[in-house]
KOLKOL-501726 format. One record per residue (C-alpha): residue number from 1; x, y, z. Coordinates in steps of 0.2 Angstrom, whole numbers. Layout:
N
seq->NUM | east->X | north->Y | up->Z .
...
This chain:
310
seq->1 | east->492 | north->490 | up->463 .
seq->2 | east->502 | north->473 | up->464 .
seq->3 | east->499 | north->461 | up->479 .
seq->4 | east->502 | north->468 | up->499 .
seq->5 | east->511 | north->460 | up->511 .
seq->6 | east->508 | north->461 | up->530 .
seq->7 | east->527 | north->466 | up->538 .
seq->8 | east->535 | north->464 | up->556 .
seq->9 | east->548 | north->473 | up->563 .
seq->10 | east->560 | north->464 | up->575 .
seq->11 | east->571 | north->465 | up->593 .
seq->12 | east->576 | north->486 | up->592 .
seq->13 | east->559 | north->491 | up->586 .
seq->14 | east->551 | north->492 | up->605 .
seq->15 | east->549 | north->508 | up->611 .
seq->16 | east->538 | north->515 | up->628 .
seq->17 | east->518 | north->518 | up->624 .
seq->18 | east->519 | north->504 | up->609 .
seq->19 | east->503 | north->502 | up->606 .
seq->20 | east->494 | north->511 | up->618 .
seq->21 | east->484 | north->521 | up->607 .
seq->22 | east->478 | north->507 | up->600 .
seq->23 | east->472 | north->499 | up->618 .
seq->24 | east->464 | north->512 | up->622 .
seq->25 | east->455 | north->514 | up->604 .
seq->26 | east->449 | north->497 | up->600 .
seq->27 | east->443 | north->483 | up->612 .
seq->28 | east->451 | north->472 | up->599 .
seq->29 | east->467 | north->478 | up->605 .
seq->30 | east->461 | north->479 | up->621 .
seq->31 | east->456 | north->460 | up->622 .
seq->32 | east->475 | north->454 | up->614 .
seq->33 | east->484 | north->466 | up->626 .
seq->34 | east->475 | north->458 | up->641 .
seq->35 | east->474 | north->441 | up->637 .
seq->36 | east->490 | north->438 | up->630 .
seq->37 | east->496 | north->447 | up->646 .
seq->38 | east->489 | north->436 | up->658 .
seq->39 | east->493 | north->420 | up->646 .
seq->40 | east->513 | north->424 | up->648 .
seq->41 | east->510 | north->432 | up->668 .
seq->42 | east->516 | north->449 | up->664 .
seq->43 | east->508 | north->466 | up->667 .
seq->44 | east->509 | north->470 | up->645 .
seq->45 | east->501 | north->487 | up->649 .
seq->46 | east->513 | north->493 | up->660 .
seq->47 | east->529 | north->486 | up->650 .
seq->48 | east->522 | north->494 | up->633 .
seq->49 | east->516 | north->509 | up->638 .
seq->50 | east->525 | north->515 | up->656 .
seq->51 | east->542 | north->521 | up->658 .
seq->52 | east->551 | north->507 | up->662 .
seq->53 | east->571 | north->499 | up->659 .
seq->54 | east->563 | north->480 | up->655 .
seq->55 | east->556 | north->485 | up->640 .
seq->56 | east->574 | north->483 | up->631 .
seq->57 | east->578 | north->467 | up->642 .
seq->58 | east->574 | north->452 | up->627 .
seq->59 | east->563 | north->441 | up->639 .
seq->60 | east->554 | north->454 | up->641 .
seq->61 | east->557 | north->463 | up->623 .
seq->62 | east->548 | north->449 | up->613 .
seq->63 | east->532 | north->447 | up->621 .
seq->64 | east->529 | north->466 | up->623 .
seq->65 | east->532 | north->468 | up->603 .
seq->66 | east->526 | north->453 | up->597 .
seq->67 | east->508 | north->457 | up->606 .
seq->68 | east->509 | north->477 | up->600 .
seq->69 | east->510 | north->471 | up->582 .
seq->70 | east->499 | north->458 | up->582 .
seq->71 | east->486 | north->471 | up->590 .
seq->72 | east->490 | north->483 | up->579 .
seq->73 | east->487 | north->471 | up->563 .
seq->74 | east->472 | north->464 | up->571 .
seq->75 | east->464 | north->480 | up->572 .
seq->76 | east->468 | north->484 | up->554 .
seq->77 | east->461 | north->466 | up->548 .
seq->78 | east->445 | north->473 | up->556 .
seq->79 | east->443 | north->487 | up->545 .
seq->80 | east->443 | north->477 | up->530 .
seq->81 | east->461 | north->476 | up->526 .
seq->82 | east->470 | north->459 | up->522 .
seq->83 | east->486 | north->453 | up->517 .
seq->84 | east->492 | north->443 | up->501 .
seq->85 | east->507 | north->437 | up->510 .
seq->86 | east->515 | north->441 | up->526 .
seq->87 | east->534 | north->441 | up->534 .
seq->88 | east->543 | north->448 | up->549 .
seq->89 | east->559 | north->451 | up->555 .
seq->90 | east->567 | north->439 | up->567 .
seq->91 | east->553 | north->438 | up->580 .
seq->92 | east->544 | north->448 | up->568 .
seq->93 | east->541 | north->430 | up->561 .
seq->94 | east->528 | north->424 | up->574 .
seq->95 | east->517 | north->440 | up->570 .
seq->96 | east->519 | north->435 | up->551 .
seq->97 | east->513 | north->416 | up->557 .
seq->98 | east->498 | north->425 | up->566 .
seq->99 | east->493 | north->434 | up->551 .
seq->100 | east->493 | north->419 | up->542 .
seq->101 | east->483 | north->412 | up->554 .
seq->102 | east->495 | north->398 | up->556 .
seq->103 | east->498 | north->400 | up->575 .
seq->104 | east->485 | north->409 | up->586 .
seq->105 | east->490 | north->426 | up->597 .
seq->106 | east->490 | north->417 | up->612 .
seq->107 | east->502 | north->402 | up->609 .
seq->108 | east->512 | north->415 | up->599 .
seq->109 | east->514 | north->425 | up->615 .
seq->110 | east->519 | north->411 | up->626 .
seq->111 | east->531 | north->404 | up->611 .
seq->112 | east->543 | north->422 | up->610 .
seq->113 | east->540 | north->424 | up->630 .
seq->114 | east->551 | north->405 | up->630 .
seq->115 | east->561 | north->411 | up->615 .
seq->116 | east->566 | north->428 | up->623 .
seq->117 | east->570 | north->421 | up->641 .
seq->118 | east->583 | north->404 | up->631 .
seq->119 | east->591 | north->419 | up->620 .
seq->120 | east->594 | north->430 | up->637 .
seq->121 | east->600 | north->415 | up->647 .
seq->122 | east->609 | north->405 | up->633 .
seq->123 | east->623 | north->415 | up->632 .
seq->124 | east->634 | north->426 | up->650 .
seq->125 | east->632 | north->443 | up->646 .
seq->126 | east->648 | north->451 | up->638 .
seq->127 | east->654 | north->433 | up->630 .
seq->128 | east->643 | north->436 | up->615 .
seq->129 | east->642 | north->452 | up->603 .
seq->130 | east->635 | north->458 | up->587 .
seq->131 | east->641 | north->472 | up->574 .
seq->132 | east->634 | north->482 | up->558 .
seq->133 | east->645 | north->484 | up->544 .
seq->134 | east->640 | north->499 | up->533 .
seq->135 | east->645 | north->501 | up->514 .
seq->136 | east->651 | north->482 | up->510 .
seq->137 | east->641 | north->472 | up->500 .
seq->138 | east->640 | north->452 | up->507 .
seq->139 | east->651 | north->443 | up->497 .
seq->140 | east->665 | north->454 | up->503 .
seq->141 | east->659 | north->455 | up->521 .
seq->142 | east->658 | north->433 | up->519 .
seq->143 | east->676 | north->435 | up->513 .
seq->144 | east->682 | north->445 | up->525 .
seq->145 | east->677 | north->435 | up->541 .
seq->146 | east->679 | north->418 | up->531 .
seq->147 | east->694 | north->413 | up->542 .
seq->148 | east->686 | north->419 | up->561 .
seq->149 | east->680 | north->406 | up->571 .
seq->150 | east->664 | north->407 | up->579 .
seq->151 | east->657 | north->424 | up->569 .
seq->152 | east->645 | north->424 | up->554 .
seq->153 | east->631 | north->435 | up->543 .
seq->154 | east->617 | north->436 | up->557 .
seq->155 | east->605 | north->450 | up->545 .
seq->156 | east->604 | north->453 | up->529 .
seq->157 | east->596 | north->470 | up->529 .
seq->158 | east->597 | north->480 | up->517 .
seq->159 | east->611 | north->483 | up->503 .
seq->160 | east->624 | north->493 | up->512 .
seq->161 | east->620 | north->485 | up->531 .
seq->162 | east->624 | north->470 | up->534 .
seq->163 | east->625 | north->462 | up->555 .
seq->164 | east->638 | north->448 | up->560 .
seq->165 | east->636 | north->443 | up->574 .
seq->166 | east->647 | north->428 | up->588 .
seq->167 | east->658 | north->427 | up->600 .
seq->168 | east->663 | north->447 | up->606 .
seq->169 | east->681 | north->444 | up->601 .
seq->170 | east->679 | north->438 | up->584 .
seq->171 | east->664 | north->452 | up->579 .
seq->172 | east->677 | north->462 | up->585 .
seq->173 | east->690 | north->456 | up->576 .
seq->174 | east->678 | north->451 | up->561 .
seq->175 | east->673 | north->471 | up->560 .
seq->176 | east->691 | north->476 | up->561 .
seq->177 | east->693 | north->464 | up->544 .
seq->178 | east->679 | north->471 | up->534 .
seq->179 | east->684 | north->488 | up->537 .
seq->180 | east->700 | north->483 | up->531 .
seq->181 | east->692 | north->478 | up->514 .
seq->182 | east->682 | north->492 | up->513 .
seq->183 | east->669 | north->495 | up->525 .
seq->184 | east->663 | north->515 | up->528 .
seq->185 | east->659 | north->510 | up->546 .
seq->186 | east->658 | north->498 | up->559 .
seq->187 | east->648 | north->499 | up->574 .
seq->188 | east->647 | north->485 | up->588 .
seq->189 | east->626 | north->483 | up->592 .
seq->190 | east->622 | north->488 | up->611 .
seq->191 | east->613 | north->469 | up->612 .
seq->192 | east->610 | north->457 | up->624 .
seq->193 | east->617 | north->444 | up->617 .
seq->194 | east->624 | north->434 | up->600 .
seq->195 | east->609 | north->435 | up->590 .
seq->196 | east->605 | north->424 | up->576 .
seq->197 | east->622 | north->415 | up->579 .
seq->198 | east->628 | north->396 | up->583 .
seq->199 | east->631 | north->401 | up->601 .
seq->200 | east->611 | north->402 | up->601 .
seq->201 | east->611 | north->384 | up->593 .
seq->202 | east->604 | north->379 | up->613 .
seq->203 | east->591 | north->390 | up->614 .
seq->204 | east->583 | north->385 | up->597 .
seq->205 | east->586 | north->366 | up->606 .
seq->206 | east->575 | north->373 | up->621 .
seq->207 | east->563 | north->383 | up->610 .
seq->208 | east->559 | north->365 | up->601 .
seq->209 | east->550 | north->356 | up->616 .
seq->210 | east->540 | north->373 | up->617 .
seq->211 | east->535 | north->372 | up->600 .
seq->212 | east->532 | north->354 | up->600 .
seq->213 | east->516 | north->360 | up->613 .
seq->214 | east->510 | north->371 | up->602 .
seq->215 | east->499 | north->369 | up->587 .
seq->216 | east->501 | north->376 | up->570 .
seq->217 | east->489 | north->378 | up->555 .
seq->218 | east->492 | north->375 | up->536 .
seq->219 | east->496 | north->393 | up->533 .
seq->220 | east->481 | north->401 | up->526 .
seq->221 | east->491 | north->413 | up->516 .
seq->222 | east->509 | north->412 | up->510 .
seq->223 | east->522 | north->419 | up->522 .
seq->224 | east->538 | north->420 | up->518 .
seq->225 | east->555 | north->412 | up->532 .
seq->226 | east->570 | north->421 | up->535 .
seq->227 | east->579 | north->407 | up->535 .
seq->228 | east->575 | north->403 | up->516 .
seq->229 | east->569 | north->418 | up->511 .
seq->230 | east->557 | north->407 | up->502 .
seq->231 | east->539 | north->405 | up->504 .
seq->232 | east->531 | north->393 | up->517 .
seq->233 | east->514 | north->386 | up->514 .
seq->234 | east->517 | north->369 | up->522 .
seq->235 | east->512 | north->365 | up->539 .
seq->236 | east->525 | north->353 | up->544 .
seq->237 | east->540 | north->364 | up->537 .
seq->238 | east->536 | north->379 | up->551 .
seq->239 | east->542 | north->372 | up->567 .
seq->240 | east->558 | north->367 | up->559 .
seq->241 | east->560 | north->384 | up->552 .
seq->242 | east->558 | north->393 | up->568 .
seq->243 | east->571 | north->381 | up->579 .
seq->244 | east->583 | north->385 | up->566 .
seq->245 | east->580 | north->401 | up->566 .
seq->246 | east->588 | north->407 | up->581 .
seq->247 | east->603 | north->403 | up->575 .
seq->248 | east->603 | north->406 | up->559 .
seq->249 | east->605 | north->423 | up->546 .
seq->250 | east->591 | north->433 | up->544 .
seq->251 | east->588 | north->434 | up->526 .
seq->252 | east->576 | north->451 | up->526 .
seq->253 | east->584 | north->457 | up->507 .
seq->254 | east->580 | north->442 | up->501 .
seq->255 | east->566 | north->439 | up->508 .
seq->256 | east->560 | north->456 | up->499 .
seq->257 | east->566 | north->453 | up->484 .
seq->258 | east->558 | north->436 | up->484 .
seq->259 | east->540 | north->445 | up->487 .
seq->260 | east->544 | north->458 | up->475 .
seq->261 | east->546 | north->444 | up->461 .
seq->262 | east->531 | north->437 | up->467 .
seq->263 | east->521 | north->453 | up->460 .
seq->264 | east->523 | north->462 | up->480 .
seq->265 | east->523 | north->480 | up->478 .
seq->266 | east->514 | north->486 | up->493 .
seq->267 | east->521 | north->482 | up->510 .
seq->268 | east->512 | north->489 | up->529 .
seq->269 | east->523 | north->489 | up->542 .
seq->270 | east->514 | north->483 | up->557 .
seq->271 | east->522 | north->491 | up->573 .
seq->272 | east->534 | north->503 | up->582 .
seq->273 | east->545 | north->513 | up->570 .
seq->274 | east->550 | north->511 | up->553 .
seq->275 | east->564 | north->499 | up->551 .
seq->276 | east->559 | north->490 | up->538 .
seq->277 | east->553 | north->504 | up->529 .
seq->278 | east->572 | north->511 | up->528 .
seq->279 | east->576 | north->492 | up->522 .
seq->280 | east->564 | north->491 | up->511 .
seq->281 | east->566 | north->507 | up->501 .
seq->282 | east->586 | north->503 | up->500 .
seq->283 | east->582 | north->486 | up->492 .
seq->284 | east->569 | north->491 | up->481 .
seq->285 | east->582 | north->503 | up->473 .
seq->286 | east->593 | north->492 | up->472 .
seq->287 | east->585 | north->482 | up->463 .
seq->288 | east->576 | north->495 | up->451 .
seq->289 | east->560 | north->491 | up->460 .
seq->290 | east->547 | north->506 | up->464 .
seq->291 | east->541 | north->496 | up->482 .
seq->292 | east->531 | north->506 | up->494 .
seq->293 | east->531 | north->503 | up->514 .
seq->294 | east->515 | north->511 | up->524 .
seq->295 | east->522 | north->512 | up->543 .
seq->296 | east->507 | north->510 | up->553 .
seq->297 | east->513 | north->510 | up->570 .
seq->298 | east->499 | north->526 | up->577 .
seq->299 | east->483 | north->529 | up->574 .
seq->300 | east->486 | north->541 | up->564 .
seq->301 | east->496 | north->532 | up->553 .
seq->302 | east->481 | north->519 | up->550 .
seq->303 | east->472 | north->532 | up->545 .
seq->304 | east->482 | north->541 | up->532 .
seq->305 | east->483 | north->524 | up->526 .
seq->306 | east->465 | north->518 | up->524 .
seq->307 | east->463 | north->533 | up->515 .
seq->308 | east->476 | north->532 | up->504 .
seq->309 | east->471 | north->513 | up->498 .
seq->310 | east->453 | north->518 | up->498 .
């Protein structure tokens, strides 16, 4: 087996009970839950693992999945598993900085809790939107919305799903153009907001002076940006990273294939879901790559996987 890497899903992972198996199995867990919740002033337990509609609201959304994976991780570290590298997914990124110790749970909680509430407020509800082009590889999807103002790449998933993402009109009208040049399908994203866009530009502004109060470690193993898609092992190279991150295109293929080259053939999936699994699975086939992705999102997921890398 070739090196592992610690992943992190992002924003459309988040489902109700997230996590509460593990609360209730480990006072690892039970400690991060709790104390991250009273850092940010929100009741974590109730919004991960009740039925509730804030869940999907984004200032709410970060916090709740941010603390869910790093719970999850934690618990795993504990039973003797470590990563060679680690990356995550838009906010899936802070959890990567916590497994590389770079940025303790805590100030990682209260960073996405700020991050989440600028995305949400930067931005009047209906002005922004976001859409996934199926079946058009990203050349021709950069082609196609060359000539629209105020839309661009905002994910770079998998082959075949690709997200663009702006001003409502010109997604639309962006969409309308790829599948013009070929796209199978088109669907406009139910999301809060312009994600990983320049109307966000603001938020990543706002999110700076948060940051600025925050300290980050020399990364203790490499983890890997999505805005690069190259490896990070300086300390002063983070913060910049993560302001321009929010506006920026979320390199996840690249960010794979990167890790593959570096000898990655093992990826665990830390949290709700199996997003990236799905990713992973379509990039490693493209590439003629055999990678492997171990959901671990349930107890009974860590388990089978314990055992399987015993």
């Amino acid at each position: 087996m070739g090196k592992i890497a610690f992943v992190f899903p992002g924003q459309g992972a988040q489902k109700v009970g997230m996590g509460k198996e593990f609360y209730e199995y480990s006072p690892i867990a039970k400690e991060i839950f709790d104390q991250a919740g009273e850092a940010v002033g929100l009741d974590l337990k109730a919004l991960c693992f009740e039925e509730n509609d804030d869940i999907n609201i984004t200032e709410f959304t970060q916090v709740a999945l941010l603390t869910t994976s790093v719970a999850i991780m934690e618990v795993l570290r504990d039973k003797g598993l470590k990563p060679d590298v680690a990356a995550g997914l838009s906010l899936g990124e802070y959890c990567a900085l916590v497994a590389a110790d770079s940025m303790n749970y805590i100030d990682a909680a209260k960073a996405v809790r700020k991050r989440g509430i600028y995305m949400q407020e930067e931005v009047p509800a209906g002005v922004g939107g976001m859409a996934a082009i199926m079946g058009l590889d990203a050349p021709q999807i950069e082609k196609a919305i060359e000539g629209i103002d105020q839309v661009q790449v905002a994910n770079y998933n998998c082959p075949g799903q690709i997200v663009i993402s702006g001003k409502k009109e010109a997604v639309e009208a962006g969409a309308a153009k790829c599948k013009e040049a070929g796209a199978k399908r088109t669907v406009m994203l139910n999301v809060s907001g312009p994600f990983h866009s320049d109307l966000l530009k603001g938020a990543g502004t706002k999110l700076e002076a948060v940051l600025n109060g925050i300290e980050i470690g020399v990364p203790k193993i490499p983890y890997v940006a999505n805005v690069t898609a190259g490896y990070v092992t300086e300390q002063e190279d983070i913060q910049p990273l993560l302001v321009r991150q929010v506006s920026s295109s979320v390199r996840w293929q690249q960010s794979v294939e990167a890790m593959s080259a570096d000898g990655v053939d093992t990826f665990i999936e830390i949290g709700p879901g199996r997003t990236l699994a799905g990713f992973n699975k379509k990039i490693g086939k493209a590439i003629g790559k055999e990678l492997t992705t171990y959901s671990v999102g349930t107890i009974a997921e860590m388990d089978a996987l314990l055992e399987t890398l015993a």
